[in-house]
RODO-816096 format. One record per residue (C-alpha): residue in three letters; x, y, z. Coordinates in steps of 0.001 Angstrom, whole numbers, padded with zeros to 6 digits, always signed. Layout:
BEGIN
ALAXYZ ...
// end
This chain:
BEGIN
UNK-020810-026704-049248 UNK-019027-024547-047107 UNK-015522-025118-045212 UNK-017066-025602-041944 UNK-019674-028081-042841 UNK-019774-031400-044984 UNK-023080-031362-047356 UNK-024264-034093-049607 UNK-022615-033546-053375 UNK-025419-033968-055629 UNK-024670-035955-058472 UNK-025652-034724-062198 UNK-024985-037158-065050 UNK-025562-035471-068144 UNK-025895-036226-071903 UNK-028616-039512-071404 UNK-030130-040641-074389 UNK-031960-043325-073646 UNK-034858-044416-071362 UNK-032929-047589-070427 UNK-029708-044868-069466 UNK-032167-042446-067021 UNK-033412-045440-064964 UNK-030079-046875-064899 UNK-028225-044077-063664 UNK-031608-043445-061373 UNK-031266-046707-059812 UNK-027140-045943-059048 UNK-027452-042917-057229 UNK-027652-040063-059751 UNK-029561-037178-058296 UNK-029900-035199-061575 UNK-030706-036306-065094 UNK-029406-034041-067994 UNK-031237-034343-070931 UNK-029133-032457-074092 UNK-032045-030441-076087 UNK-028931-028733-078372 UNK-029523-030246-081986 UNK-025363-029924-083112 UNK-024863-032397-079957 UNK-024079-036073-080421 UNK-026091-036784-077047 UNK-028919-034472-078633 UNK-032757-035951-077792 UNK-035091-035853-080176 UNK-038829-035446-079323 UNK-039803-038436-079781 UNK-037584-039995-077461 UNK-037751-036947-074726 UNK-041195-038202-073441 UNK-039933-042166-072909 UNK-036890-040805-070751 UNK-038471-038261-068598 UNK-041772-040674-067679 UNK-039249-043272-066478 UNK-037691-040881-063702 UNK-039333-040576-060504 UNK-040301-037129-058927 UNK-037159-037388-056808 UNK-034842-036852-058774 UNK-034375-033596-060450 UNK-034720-033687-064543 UNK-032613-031160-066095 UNK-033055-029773-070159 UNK-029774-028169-071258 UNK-030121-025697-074178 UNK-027911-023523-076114 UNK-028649-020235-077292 UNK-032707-021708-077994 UNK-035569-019399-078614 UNK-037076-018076-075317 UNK-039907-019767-076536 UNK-039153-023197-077575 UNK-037612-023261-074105 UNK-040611-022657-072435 UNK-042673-024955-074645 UNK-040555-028053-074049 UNK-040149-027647-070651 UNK-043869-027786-070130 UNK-045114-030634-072867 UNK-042225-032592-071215 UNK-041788-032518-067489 UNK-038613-030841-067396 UNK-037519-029327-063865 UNK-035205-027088-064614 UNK-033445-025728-067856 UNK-029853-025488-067956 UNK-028894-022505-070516 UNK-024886-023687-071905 UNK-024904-020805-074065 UNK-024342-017563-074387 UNK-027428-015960-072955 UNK-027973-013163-071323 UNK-028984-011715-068049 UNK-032111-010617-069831 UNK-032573-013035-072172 UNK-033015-015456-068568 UNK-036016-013230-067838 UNK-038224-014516-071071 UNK-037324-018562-068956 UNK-040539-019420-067858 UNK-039368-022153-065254 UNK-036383-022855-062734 UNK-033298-022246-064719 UNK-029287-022323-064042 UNK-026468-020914-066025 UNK-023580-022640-067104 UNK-020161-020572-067881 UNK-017169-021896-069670 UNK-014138-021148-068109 UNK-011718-019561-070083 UNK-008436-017056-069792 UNK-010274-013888-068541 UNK-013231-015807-066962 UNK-014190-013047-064009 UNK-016338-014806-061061 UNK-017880-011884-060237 UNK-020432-011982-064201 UNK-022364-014778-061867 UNK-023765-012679-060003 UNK-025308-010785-062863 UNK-027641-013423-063520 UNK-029043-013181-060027 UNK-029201-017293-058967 UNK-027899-018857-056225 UNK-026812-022315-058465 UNK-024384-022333-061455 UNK-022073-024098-063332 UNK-018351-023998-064536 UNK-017475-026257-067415 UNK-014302-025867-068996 UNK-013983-024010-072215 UNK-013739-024775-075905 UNK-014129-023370-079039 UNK-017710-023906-081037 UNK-018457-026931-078376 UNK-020673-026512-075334 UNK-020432-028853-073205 UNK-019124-032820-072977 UNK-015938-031797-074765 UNK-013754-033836-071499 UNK-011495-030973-070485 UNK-010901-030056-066981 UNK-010371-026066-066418 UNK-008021-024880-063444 UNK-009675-025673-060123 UNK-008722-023183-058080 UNK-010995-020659-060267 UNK-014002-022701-059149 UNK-012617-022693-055777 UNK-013046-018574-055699 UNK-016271-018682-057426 UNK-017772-020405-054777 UNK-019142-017493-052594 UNK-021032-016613-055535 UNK-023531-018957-054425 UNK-023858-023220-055305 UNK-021353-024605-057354 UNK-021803-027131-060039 UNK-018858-028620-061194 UNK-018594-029389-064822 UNK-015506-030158-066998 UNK-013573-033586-067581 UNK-014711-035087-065255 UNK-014164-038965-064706 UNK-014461-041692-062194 UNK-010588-041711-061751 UNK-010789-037835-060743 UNK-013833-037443-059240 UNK-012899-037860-055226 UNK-009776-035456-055970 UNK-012635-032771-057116 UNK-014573-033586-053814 UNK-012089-033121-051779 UNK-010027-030173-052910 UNK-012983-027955-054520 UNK-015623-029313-052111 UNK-018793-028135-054525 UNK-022513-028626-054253 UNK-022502-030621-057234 UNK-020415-032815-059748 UNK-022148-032801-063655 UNK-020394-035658-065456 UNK-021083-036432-069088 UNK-017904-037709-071247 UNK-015981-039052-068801 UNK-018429-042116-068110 UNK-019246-042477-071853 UNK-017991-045444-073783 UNK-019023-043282-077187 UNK-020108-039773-077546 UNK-024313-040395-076875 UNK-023722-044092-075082 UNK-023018-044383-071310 UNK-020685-046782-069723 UNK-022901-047770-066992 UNK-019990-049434-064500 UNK-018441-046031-065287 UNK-021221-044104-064014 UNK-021016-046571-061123 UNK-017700-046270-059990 UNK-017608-042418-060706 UNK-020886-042211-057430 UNK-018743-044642-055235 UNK-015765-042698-055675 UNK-017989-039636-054584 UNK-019302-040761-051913 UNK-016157-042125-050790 UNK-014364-038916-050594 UNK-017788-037070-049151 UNK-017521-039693-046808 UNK-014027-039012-046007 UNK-014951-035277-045855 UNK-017104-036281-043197 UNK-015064-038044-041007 UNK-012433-035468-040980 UNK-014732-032832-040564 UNK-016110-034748-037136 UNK-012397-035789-036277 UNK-011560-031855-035960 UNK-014551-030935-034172 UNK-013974-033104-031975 UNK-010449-031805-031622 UNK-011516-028831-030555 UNK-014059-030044-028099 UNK-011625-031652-026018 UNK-008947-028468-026517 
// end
């Protein structure tokens, strides 16, 4: 999304465990489904289970498997037995540990003190994502990180914003960091691993609300300077 122009925010909800959650959060409005494959998680999906969630979710909407620091390998192999669209690496890989990914892949980065924009573009993709940092926990940990970094990270290509995110903030993110896309995960949980589904509900209207508003003022200003 770009100052001049108003784009849809995709919406990521993150951390689904069950089959029942995907088609839920399917049938609200979520564009992405992110499926944890990280074993230490408490939203963490076991085989078994992976297979029940990703048949339930229709080819338009994007199914995402987030991994942390997994074997080249057993990335590969689970994104092909199970459908996966695109991995999500939350760990600390590499620039050339990426090249062993098989399939469509994004990195995540966890904002801390000396966070530098500018190690994005070592990975070489247009789409990433900022999540807020934490010690020993990637990901789902329900802190926010200082906005205004993800603000100048932008124009390293499509932003994914990550990081405490809740229905009560979510149109504040909209509007003041304007990103490609929100990833939500804690903040519509009622329990680590169990989704709050009126949460999740609330957290899309409140996105599309702002977006909406985005919109509007973006036309009301063109307009403006039509007529000037």
């Amino acid at each position: 999304m770009t100052p001049s122009t108003v784009d849809r925010v995709q919406i990521k909800v993150c951390g689904i465990t069950t089959p029942e959650e995907a088609k839920a959060c399917v049938d609200l409005g979520a564009d992405m489904i992110g499926i944890n494959c990280w074993e230490p998680s408490p939203r963490y999906v076991s085989k078994e289970k992976l297979s029940a969630i990703t048949g339930l979710i229709g080819d338009h909407v994007e199914t995402v498997a987030l991994f942390v620091n997994e074997d080249p390998e057993k990335v590969n192999s689970l994104m092909e037995e199970y459908g996966f669209n695109t991995a999500q690496l939350h760990g600390d890989e590499t620039p050339e540990y990426t090249m062993k990914i098989n399939f469509p892949w994004f990195k995540a980065f966890r904002v801390h003190s000396d966070f530098q924009p500018s190690t994005i573009r070592r990975y070489g993709q247009s789409r990433f994502l900022l999540d807020a940092y934490a010690k020993n926990t990637y990901g789902g940990t329900g802190k926010t990180f200082n906005w205004d970094i993800a603000i100048d990270a932008k124009q390293q290509g499509h932003l994914m914003l990550a990081g405490g995110l809740t229905p009560e903030n979510a149109a504040e993110a909209v509007r003041k960091v304007k990103p490609d896309a929100l990833d939500v995960c804690s903040g519509v949980e009622s329990k680590p691993g169990k989704k709050d589904l009126a949460a999740v509900e609330r957290f899309i209207q409140n996105v599309r609300m702002a977006e909406q508003e985005l919109m509007e003022s973006a036309l009301v200003s063109q307009l403006d300077r039509s007529s000037s």
